[in-house]
C-alpha positions as semicolon CSV with decimal commas, in nm:
position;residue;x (nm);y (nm);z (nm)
1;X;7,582;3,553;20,551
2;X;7,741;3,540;20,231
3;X;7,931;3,227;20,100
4;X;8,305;3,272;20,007
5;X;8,440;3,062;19,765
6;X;8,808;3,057;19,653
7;X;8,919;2,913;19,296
8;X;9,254;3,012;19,153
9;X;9,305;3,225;19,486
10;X;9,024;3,431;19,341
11;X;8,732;3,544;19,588
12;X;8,390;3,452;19,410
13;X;8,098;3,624;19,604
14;X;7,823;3,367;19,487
15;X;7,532;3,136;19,581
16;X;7,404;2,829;19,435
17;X;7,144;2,698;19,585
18;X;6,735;2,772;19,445
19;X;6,614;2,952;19,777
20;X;6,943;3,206;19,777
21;X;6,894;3,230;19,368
22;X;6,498;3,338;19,453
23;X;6,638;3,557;19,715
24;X;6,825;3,728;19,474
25;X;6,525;3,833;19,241
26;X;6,339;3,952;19,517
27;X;6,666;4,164;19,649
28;X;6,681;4,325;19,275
29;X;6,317;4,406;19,270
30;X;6,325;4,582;19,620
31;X;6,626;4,788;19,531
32;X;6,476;4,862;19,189
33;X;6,150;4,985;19,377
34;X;6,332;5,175;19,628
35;X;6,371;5,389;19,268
36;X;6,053;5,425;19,274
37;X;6,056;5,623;19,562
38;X;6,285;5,898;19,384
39;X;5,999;6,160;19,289
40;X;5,957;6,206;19,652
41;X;6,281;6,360;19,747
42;X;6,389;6,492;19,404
43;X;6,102;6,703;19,310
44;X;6,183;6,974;19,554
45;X;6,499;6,958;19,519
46;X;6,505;7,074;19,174
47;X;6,317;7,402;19,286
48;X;6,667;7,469;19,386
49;X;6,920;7,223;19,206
50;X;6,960;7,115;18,870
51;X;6,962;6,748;18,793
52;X;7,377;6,739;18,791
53;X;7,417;6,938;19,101
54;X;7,200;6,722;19,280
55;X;7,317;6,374;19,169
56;X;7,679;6,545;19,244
57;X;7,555;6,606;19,605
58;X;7,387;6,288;19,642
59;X;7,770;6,124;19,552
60;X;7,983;6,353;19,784
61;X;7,718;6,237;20,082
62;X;7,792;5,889;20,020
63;X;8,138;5,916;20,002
64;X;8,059;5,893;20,406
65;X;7,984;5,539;20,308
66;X;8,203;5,444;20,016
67;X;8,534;5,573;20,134
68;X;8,552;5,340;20,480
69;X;8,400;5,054;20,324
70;X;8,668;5,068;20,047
71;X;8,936;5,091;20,349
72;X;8,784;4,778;20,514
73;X;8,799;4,580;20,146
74;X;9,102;4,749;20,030
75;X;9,228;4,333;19,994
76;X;8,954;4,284;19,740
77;X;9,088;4,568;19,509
78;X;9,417;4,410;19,434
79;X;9,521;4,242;19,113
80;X;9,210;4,344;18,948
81;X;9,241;4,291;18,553
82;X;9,188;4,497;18,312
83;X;8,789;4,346;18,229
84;X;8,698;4,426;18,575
85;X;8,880;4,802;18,584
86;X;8,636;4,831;18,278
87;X;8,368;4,702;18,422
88;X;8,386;4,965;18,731
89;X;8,426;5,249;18,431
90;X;8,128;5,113;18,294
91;X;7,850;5,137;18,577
92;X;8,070;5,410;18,738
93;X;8,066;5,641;18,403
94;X;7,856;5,477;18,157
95;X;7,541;5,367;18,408
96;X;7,574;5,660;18,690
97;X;7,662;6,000;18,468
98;X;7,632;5,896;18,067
99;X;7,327;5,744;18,038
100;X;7,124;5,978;18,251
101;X;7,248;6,225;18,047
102;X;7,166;6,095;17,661
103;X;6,817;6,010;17,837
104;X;6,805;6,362;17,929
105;X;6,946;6,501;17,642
106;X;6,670;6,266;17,419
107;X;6,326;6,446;17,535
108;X;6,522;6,740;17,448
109;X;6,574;6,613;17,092
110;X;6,295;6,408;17,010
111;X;5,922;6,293;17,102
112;X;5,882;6,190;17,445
113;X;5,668;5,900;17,381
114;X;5,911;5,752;17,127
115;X;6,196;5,837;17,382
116;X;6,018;5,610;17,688
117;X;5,975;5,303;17,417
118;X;6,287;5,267;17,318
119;X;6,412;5,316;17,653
120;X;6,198;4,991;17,742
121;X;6,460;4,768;17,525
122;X;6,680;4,751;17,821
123;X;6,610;4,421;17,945
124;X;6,662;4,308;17,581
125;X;7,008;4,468;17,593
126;X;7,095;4,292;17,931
127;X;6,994;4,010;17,802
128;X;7,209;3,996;17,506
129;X;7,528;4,179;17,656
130;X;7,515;3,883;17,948
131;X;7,521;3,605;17,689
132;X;7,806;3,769;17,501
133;X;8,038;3,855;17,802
134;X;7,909;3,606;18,094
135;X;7,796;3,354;17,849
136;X;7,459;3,305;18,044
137;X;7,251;3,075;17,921
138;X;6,834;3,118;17,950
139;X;6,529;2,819;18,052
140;X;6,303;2,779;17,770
141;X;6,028;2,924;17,781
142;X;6,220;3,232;17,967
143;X;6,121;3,422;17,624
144;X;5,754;3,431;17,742
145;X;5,834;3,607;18,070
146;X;6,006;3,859;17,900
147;X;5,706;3,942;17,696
148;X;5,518;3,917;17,969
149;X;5,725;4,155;18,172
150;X;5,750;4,407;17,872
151;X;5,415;4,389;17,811
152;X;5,378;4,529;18,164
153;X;5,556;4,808;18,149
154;X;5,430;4,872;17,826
155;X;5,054;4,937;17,991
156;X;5,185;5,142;18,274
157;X;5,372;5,375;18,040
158;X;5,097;5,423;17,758
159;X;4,783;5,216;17,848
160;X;4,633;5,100;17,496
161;X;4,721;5,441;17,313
162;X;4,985;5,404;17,032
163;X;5,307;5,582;17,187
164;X;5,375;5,729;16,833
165;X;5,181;5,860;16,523
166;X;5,412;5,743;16,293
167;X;5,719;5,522;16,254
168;X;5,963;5,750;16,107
169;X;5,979;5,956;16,433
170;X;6,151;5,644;16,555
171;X;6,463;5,731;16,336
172;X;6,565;6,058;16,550
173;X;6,847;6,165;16,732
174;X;6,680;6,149;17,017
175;X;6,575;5,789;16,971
176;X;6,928;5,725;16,908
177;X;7,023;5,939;17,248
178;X;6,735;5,688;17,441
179;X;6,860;5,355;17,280
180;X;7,216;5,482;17,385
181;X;7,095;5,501;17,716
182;X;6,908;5,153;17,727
183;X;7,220;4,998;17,611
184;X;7,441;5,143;17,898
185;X;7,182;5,036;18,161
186;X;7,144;4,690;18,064
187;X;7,526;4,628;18,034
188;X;7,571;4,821;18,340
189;X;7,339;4,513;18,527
190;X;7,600;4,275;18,339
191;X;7,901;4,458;18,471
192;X;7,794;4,471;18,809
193;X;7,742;4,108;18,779
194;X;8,082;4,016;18,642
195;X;8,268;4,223;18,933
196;X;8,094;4,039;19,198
197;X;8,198;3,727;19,093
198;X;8,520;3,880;19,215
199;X;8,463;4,078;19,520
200;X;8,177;4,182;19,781
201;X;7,840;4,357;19,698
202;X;7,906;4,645;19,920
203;X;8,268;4,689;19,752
204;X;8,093;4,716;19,429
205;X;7,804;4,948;19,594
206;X;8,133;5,167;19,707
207;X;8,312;5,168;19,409
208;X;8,020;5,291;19,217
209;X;7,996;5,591;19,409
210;X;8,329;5,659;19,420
211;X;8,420;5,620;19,048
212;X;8,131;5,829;18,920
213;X;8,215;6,089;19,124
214;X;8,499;6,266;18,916
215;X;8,273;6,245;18,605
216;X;7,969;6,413;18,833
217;X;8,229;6,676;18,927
218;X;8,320;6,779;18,545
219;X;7,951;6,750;18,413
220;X;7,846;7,006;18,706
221;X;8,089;7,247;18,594
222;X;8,061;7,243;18,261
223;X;7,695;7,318;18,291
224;X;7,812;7,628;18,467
225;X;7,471;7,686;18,703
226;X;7,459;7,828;19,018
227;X;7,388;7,644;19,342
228;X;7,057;7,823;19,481
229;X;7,101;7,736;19,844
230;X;6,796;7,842;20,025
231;X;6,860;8,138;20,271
232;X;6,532;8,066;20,489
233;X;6,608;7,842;20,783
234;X;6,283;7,587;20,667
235;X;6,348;7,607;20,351
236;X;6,715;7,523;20,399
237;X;6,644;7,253;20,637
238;X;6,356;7,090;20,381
239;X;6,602;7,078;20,124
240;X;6,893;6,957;20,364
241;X;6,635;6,708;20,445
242;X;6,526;6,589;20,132
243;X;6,922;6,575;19,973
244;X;7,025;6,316;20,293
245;X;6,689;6,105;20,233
246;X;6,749;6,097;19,857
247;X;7,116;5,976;19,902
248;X;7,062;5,695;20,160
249;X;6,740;5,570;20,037
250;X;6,742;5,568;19,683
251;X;7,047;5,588;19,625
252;X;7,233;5,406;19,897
253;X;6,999;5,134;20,026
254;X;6,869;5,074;19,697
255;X;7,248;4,991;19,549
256;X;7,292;4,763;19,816
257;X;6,961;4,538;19,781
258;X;7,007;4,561;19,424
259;X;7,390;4,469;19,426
260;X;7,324;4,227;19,735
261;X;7,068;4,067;19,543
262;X;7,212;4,096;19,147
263;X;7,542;3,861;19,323
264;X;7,291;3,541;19,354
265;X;7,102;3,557;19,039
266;X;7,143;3,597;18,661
267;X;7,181;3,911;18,506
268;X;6,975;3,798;18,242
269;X;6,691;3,724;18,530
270;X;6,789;4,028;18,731
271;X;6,687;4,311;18,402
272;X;6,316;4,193;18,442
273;X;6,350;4,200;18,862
274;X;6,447;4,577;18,807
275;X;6,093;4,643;18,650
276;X;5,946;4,730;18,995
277;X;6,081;5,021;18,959
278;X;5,829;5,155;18,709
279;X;5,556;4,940;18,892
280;X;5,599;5,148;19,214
281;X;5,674;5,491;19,019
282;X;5,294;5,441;18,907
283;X;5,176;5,358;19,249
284;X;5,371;5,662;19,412
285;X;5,233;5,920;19,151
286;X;4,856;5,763;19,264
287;X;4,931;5,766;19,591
288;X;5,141;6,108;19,641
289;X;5,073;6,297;19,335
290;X;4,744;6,237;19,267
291;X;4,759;6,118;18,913
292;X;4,474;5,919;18,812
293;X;4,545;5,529;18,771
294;X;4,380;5,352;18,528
295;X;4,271;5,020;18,524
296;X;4,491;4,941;18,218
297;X;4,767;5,058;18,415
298;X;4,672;4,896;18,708
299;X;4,647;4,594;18,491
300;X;5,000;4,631;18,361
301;X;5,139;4,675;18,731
302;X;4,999;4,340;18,769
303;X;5,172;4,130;18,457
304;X;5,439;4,242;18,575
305;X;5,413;4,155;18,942
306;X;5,328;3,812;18,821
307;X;5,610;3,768;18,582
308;X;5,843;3,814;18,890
309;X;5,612;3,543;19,079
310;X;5,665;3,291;18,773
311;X;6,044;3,416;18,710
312;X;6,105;3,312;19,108
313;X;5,926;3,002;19,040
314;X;6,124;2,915;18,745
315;X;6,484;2,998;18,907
316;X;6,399;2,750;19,248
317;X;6,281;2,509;19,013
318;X;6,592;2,518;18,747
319;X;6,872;2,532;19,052
């Protein structure tokens, strides 16, 4: 049960001790590889969505969530400043809708490979934004996990190959576009962090939903596509099927491990928790999709499985 503190009659969501602050990395990592599990669901639904119209439908579903909980904690959603009101615009606009989009928008504009290694600078970015806006503060030899963990991902991505023939092609626009896109990830981690100092982790879960919808609704129009609904009972009831399990498994219970688990820890600790995701990602594409796994990339699934051992180790031993 979570620990309410007051100080200045403000609500703090937090937890102290080393075995909740553990907790918390392991609650990030499961949400992050409940991600993971998005190819599953999302693959056949683009045979009849585009990307907006189903993260659109994914939102309105959970508005079956977001819109009670937000009447239950209507009490934590007064007096909010103006930080926190830009915080919520920040993982509702900037992490949900506008980064998805400039990460789209870069494989249209530039070299894939160079695209997915910039994008792996997000932990660096979370990193940085959380010392500049919660003034977090890092253990020693923290730097070394971080390598470590980047190292990881850096196997599972491209093995040993070079991701890019030469270095110019990393001054494109659609670099730019992916580095965009890092940078709104990682300081949507630190904005989620900040609001739950002030109010629950399923308020937060809530009002993400909720405030990205509206920005959902305008980029769905403006792309102007039409919703193929399938006309063939199985086919209709597949895709039904597949919309529900995307929105309340990725994309609810995810937000609420993650969130649930982000309000005990560091941001700066939480960035390198969220690298299950792509650890997972590899093992569903071995397991589902048949794509071959490598023992490089196997190897890089580990490092990073052991960086979250050590970083758990670390965080009990520091609190």
């Amino acid at each position: 049960m979570e620990k309410k503190l007051i100080l200045n009659d403000t609500p703090l969501y937090r937890q102290h001790t080393g075995k909740a602050a553990v907790s918390g990395i392991w609650l990030v990592a499961a949400g992050a590889a409940l991600w993971g599990m998005d190819p599953l669901f999302r693959i056949l639904l683009l045979k009849s969505l585009t990307s907006s119209q189903i993260v659109f439908a994914e939102h309105l579903l959970l508005m079956v969530f977001a819109i009670p909980i937000l009447l239950i904690h209507r009490s934590e959603l007064a007096g909010l400043n103006m930080r926190q009101l830009g915080a919520l615009l920040f993982i509702g606009w900037g992490g949900s809708a506008i980064a998805t989009v400039l990460f789209t928008s870069a494989f249209v504009a530039g070299d894939p490979n160079t695209v997915l290694l910039i994008q792996k600078t997000q932990p660096l970015f979370t990193i940085f934004i959380a010392r500049l806006v919660l003034r977090e503060s890092l253990p020693p030899r923290f730097s070394w996990l971080i390598l470590l963990a980047l190292a990881g991902t850096y196997l599972i991505t491209f093995g040993l190959s070079t991701p890019i023939g030469h270095w110019h092609n990393i001054w494109t626009g659609g670099s730019l576009l992916s580095l965009g896109a890092a940078a709104l990830w990682g300081g949507s981690t630190v904005m989620g962090r900040l609001l739950l100092d002030r109010m629950s982790f399923v308020t937060v879960t809530a009002l993400r939903f909720v405030v990205a919808l509206p920005l959902l609704l305008a980029l769905t129009l403006s792309e102007g596509a039409q919703w193929h609904i399938p006309s063939e009972v199985g086919a209709f009831a597949a895709v039904t099927a597949n919309l529900l399990l995307q929105a309340f498994l990725p994309g609810l219970a995810s937000l609420l491990f993650y969130y649930r688990g982000l309000s005990r820890t560091k941001a700066s600790y939480a960035t390198l928790a969220e690298l299950s995701f792509p650890a997972v990602g590899l093992i569903v594409n071995w397991l589902v999709f048949s794509q071959p796994l490598t023992i490089v990339q196997f190897a890089g699934f580990i490092l990073i499985w052991v960086t979250l051992l050590l970083l758990s180790r670390q965080t009990k031993s520091a609190a």
